[in-house]
VOGU-3710 file (C-alpha; in Angstrom, 3 decimals, decimal comma):
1> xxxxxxxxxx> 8,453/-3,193/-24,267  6,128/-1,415/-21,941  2,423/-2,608/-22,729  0,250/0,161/-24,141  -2,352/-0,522/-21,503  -0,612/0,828/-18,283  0,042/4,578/-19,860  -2,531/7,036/-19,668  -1,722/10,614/-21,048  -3,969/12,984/-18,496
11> xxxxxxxxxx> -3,869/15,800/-21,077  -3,546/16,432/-24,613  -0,455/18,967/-24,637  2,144/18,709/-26,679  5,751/17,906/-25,859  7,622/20,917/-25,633  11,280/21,842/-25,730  13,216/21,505/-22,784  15,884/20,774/-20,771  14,694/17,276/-19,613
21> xxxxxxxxxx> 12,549/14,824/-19,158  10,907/15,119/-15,596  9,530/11,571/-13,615  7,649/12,994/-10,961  7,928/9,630/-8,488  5,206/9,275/-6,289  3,783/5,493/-5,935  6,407/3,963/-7,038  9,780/5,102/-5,652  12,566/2,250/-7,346
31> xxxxxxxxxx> 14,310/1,819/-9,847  13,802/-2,672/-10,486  10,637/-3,442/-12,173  9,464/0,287/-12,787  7,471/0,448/-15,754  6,951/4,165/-14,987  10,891/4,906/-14,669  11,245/2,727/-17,657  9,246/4,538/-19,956  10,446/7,786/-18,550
41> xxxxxxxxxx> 13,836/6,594/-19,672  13,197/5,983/-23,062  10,935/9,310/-23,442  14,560/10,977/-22,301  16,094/9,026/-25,185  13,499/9,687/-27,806  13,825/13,224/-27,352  17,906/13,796/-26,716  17,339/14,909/-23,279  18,605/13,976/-19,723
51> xxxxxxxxxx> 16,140/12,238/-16,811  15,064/14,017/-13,963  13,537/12,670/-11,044  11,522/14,112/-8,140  9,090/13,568/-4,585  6,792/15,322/-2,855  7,595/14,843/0,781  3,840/16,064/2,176  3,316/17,566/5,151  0,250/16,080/7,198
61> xxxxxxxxxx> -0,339/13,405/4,305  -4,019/11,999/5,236  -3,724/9,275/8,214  0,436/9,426/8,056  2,251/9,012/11,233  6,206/9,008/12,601  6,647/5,464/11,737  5,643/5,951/7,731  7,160/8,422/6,860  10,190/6,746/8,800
71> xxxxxxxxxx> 9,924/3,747/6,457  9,070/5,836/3,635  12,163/8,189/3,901  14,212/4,982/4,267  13,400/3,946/1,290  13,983/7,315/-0,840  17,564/7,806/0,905  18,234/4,304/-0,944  16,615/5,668/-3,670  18,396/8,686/-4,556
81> xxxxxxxxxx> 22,301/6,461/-4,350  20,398/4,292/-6,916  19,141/7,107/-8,844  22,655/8,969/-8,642  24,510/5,713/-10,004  22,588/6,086/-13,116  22,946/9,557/-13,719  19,561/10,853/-12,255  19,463/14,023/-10,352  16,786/13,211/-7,506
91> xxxxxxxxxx> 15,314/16,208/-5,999  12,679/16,260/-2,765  9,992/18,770/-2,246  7,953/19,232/1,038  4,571/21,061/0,555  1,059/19,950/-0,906  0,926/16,955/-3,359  2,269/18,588/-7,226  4,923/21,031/-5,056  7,863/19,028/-7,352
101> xxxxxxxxxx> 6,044/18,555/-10,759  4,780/22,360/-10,580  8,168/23,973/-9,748  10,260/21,543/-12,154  7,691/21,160/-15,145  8,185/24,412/-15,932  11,760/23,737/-18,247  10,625/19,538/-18,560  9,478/18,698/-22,072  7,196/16,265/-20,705
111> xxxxxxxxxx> 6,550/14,920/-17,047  5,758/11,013/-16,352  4,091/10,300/-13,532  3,225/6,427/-11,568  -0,123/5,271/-10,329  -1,749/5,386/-6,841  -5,381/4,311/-6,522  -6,942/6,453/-3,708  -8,984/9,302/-4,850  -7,048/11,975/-3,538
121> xxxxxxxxxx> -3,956/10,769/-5,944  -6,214/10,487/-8,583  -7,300/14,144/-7,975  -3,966/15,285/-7,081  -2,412/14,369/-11,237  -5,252/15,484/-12,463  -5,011/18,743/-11,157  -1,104/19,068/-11,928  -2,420/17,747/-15,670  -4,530/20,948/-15,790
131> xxxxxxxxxx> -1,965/23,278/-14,931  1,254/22,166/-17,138  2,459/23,259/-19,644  3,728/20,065/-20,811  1,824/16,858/-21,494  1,673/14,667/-17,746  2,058/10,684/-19,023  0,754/7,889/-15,988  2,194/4,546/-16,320  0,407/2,061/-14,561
141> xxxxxxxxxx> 3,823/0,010/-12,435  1,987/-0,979/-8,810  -0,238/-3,837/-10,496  0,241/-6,814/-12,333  -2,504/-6,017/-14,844  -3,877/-2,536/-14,838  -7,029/-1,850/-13,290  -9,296/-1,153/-15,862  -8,066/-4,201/-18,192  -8,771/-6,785/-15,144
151> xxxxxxxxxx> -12,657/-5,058/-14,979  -14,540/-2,890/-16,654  -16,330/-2,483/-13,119  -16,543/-2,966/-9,229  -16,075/-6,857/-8,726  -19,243/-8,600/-6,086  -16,305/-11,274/-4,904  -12,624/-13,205/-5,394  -14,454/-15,225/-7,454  -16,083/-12,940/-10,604
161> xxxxxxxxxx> -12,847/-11,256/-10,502  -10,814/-14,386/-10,595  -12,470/-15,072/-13,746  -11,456/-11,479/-15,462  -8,408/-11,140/-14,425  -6,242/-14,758/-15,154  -6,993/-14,653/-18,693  -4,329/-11,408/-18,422  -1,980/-12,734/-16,269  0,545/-13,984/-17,998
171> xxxxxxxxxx> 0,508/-10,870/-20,847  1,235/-8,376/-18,105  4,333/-10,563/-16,488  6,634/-10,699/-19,558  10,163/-9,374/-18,594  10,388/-5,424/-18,546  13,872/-4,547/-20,088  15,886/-2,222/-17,154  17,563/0,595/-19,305  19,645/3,055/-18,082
181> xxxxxxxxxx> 19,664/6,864/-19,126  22,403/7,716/-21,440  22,609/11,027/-20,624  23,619/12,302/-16,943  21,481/15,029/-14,814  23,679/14,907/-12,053  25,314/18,205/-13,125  22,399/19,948/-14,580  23,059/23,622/-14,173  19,411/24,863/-12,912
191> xxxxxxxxxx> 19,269/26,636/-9,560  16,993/24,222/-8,119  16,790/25,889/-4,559  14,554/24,156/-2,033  16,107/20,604/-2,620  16,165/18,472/0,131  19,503/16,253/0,921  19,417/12,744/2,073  20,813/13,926/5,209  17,967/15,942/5,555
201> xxxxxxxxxx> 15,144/13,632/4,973  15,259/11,503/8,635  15,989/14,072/11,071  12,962/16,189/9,237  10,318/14,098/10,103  8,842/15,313/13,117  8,332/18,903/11,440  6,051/16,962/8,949  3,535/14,697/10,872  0,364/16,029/11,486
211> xxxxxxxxxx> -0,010/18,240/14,649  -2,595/15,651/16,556  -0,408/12,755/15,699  2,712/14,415/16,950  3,096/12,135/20,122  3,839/9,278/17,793  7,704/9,567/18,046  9,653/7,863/15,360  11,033/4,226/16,887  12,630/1,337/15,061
221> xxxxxxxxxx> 10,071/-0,988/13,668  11,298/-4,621/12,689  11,415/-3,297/8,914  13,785/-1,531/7,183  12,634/0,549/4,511  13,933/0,352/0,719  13,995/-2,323/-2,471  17,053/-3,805/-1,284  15,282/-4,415/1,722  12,319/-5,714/0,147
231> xxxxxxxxxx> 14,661/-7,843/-2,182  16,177/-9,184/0,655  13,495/-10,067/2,493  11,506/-11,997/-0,783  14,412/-13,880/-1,028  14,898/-15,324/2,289  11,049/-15,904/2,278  11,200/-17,993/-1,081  14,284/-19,796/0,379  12,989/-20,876/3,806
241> xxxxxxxxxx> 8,805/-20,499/4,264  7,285/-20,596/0,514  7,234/-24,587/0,307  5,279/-23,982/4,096  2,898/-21,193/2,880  -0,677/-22,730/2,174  -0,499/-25,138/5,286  1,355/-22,324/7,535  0,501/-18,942/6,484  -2,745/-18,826/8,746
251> xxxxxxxxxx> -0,456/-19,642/12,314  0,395/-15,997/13,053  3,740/-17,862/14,883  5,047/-19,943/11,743  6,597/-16,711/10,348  5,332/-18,049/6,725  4,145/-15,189/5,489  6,336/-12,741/3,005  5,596/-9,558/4,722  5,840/-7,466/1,310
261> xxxxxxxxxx> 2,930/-5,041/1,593  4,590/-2,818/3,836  6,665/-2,937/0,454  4,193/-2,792/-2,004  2,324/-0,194/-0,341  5,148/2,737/-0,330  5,868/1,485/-4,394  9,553/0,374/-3,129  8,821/-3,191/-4,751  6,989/-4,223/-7,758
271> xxxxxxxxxx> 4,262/-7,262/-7,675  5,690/-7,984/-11,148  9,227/-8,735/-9,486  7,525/-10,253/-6,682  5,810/-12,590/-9,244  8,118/-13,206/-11,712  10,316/-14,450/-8,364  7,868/-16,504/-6,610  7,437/-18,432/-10,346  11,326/-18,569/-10,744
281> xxxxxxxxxx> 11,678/-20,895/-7,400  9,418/-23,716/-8,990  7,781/-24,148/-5,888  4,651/-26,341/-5,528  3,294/-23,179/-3,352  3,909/-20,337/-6,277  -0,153/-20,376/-6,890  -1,181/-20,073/-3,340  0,698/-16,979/-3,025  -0,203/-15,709/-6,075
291> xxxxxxxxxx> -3,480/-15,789/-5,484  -2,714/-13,555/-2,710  -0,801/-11,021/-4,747  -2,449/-10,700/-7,449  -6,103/-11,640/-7,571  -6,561/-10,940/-3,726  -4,302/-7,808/-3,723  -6,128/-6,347/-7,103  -9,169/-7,363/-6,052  -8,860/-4,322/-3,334
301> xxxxxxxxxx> -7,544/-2,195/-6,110  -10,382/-2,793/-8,103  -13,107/-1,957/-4,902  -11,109/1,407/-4,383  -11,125/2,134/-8,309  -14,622/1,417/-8,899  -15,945/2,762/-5,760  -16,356/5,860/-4,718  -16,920/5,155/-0,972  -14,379/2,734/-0,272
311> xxxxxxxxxx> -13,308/4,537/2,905  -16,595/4,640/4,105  -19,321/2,543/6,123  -22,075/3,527/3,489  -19,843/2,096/0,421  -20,568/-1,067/1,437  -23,065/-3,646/-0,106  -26,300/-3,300/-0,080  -27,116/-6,741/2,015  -24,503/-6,305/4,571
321> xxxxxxxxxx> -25,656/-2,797/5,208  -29,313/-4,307/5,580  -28,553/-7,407/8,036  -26,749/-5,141/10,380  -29,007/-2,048/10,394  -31,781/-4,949/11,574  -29,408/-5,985/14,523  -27,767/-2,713/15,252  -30,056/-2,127/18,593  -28,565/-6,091/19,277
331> xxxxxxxxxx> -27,060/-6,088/22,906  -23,612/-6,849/23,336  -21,888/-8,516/25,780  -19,014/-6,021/25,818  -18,640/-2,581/24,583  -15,979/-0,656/23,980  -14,738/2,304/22,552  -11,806/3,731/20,464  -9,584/4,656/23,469  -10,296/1,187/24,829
341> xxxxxxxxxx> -9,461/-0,546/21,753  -6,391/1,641/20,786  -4,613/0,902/24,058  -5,634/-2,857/23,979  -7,627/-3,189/26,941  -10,029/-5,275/25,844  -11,405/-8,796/27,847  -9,716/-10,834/25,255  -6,085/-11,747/25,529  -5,385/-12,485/21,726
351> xxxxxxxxxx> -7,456/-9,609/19,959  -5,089/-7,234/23,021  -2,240/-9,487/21,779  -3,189/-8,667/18,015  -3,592/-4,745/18,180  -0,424/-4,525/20,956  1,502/-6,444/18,097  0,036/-3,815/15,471  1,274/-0,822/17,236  4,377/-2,065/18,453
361> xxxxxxxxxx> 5,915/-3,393/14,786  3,688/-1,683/12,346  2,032/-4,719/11,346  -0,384/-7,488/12,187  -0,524/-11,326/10,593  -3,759/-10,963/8,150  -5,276/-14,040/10,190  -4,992/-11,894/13,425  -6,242/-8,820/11,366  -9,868/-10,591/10,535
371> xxxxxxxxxx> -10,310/-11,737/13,660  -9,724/-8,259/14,677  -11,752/-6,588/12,699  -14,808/-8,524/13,427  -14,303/-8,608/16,804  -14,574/-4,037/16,753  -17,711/-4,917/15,003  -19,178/-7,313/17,627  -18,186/-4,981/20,602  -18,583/-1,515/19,361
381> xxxxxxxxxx> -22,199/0,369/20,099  -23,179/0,737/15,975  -21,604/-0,991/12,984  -20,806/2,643/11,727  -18,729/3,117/14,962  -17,166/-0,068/14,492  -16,250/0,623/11,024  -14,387/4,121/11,609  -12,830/2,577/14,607  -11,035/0,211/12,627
391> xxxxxxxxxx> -10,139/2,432/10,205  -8,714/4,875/12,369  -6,806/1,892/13,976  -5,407/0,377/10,729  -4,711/3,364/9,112  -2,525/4,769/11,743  -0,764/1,848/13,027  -0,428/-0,081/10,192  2,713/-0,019/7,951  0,355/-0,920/4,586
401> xxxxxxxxxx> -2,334/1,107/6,194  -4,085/3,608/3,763  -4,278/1,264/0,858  -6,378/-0,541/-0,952  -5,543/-3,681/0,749  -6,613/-1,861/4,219  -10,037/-0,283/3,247  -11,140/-3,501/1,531  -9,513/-5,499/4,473  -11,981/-3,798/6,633
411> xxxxxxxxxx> -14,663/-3,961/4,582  -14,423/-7,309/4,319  -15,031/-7,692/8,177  -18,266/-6,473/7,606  -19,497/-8,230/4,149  -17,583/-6,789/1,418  -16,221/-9,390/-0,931  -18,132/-12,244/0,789  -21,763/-13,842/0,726  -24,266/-14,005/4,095
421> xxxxxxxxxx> -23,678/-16,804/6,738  -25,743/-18,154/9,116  -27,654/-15,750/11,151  -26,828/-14,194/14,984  -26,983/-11,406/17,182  -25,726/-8,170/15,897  -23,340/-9,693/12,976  -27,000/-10,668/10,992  -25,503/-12,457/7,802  -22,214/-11,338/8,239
431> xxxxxxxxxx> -19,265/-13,995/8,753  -18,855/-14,561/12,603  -15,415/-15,711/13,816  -14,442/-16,761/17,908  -11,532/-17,400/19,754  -12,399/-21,384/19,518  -11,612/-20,810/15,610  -8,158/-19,509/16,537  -7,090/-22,322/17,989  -8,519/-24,910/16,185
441> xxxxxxxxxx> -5,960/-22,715/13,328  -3,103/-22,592/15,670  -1,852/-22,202/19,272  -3,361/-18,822/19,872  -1,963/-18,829/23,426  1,445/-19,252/22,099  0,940/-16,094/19,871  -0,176/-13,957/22,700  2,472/-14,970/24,770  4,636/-14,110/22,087
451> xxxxxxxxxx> 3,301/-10,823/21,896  3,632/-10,238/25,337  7,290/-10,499/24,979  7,633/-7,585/22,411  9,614/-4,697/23,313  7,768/-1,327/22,969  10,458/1,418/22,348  8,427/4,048/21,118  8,910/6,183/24,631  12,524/5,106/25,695
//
């Protein structure tokens, strides 16, 4: 049974008649743990019809680069041979976000859509809503407990929302029954001109990145895209680091940590699987991580749900905004600027080693990444420059970049989610950390070197 609480109908049409029922998959492109797919299954029983699923491959999607839409288009090439052995026709659109609901809704009886969080997403269903025909149902499948049932508003800390959201928990991680359609799309007998093959979908990606980031040639990353990748890689995680993970996950060279939001942010694997997994293995470790996934991980859901200005320096609180508008004129030892930071030529060895690692594999250890973060605070002219610097910086290098987890990530650098510290030049209240804290964590010498080693193929 899919809970009531993750499906939101956007308008108040009624179901029409049709020729199917259309899942326009956007968040959430799988099949395993797909609460959206899953209801849009049984709507195509209800009603008699066949299920037919579609993308939007967008052009110039805000802050996307080569490298995600590589690991993106990975993912929906496994996709549509999972799709296809259960009878789905999967068809891919490129043009603005809607191009596949808008041009297929027309002959659906009713289109079911998944959940993103950013704003734009938001506004992009809403505006398909308005101008359907047919009713447009959301289904709530990239959380463990939906957003507004966790809070009713923007959480100060871990802590208040800790509080909310266990009480839910275990409602929201019952066992979601995998049907499969009864009916076959495969040979429906529209003229659906436009579609994109799978063969397609790689060797189109240049023609869709945005013009400025066009030097950013596709390369292979250490990740493959897809849910049997991110299966793969849960599994060997639970079998060989999750025992390790609360004493190791903080030493960047333990390897302890899961590396599923690359994962969880393109949809192809649900936190609900990832859950229901981690609790499976019986592990003494199964609440660390979980605190990670789920009241960490919807924590930053809940900041860019409630707030308006997540992506922005003057969405954050109302202290930390204070404290370092009284030490913005502060001198600093070093100063540097995007250019300087983006190519990692910086005076310090392990925040070089941290952003070299980010742009080489697509992702930094989250250790690394708050160490990073404060240090573009402490050596940027302004805190507002520091802010959009690391944005620009995660969002474009970063696999899991443009999410929830990334805005609030950064936002945490400079207050969000925490309380004030002791006071200092230019950080005010805000949480200070130093090289001498990386080592007393782990051998941060090691993890340069380690870096340093790292093959950068993007220009060969």
């Amino acid at each position: 049974m899919i809970p009531e609480e993750r499906v939101a109908y956007l308008s108040k049409k009624s179901v029409k008649k049709g020729h199917y029922i259309l899942y326009w998959m956007q968040a959430a492109p799988r099949i395993t743990c797909n609460h959206a797919y899953q209801y849009a299954v049984r709507m195509a029983e209800r009603h008699s019809l066949p299920l037919l699923a579609c993308f939007d491959l967008i052009p110039g999607y805000p802050g996307a680069t080569c490298p995600h839409y590589r690991f993106m288009v990975e993912g929906l090439i496994a996709l549509s041979r999972d799709l296809e052995a259960q009878g789905v026709r999967f068809l891919v659109r490129t043009g603005p976000p809607g191009t596949s609901a808008w041009e297929l809704g027309g002959d659906a009886a009713l289109v079911v859509t998944d959940r993103g969080y950013l704003r734009f997403q938001d506004q992009w269903q809403q505006q398909v809503a308005g101008e359907l025909d047919c009713p447009l149902v959301r289904v709530e499948t990239n959380v463990v407990v939906p957003a507004g049932i966790a809070s009713e508003k923007e959480e100060w800390s871990a802590a208040t929302f800790r509080r909310k959201i266990t009480p839910h928990i275990d409602r929201f991680l019952l066992p979601l029954e995998e049907r499969k359609p009864s009916r076959s799309s495969i040979g429906l007998g529209q003229d659906f001109e436009r579609e994109m093959t799978v063969e397609s979908l790689l060797s189109g990606i240049p023609g869709i990145v945005p013009e400025q980031d066009g030097t950013l040639q596709p390369y292979p990353l250490p990740w493959k895209g897809g849910e049997e990748a991110a299966a793969a890689l849960l599994k060997r995680f639970i079998a060989r680091h999750l025992d390790h993970y609360p004493l190791e996950r903080n030493d960047p060279s333990a390897g302890a940590i899961s590396c599923m939001s690359p994962y969880l942010h393109f949809g192809q694997i649900s936190p609900v699987f990832i859950a229901q997994n981690i609790l499976r293995s019986g592990s003494l470790s199964a609440a660390a991580y979980l605190e990670e996934l789920i009241v960490r991980r919807e924590l930053a859901i809940n900041f860019v749900h409630y707030n308006p200005l997540y992506d922005a320096y003057a969405g954050l609180p109302a202290w930390a905004k204070k404290t370092l508008s009284v030490h913005s004129a502060d001198r600093r030892e070093y100063s540097y600027g995007l250019s300087t930071f983006e190519s990692a030529r910086t005076h310090d060895p392990y925040w070089n080693a941290a952003q070299r690692e980010m742009v080489i594999t697509g992702k930094m250890h989250g250790y690394m990444r708050m160490y990073w973060g404060k240090k573009i605070l402490e050596w940027s002219d302004t805190p507002e420059e520091a802010y959009q610097i690391a944005l620009i910086l995660n969002n474009r290098y970063e696999l899991d970049g443009r999410d929830p987890n990334g805005y609030a990530g950064v936002a945490w650098c400079f207050g969000k989610h925490d309380r004030p510290w002791k006071e200092r030049p230019v950080f005010g209240t805000i949480r200070y950390m130093n090289a001498a804290g990386l080592n007393r964590k782990f051998d941060a010498g090691q993890y340069a070197a380690t870096v340093s080693g790292l093959r950068d193929d993007r220009n060969t």
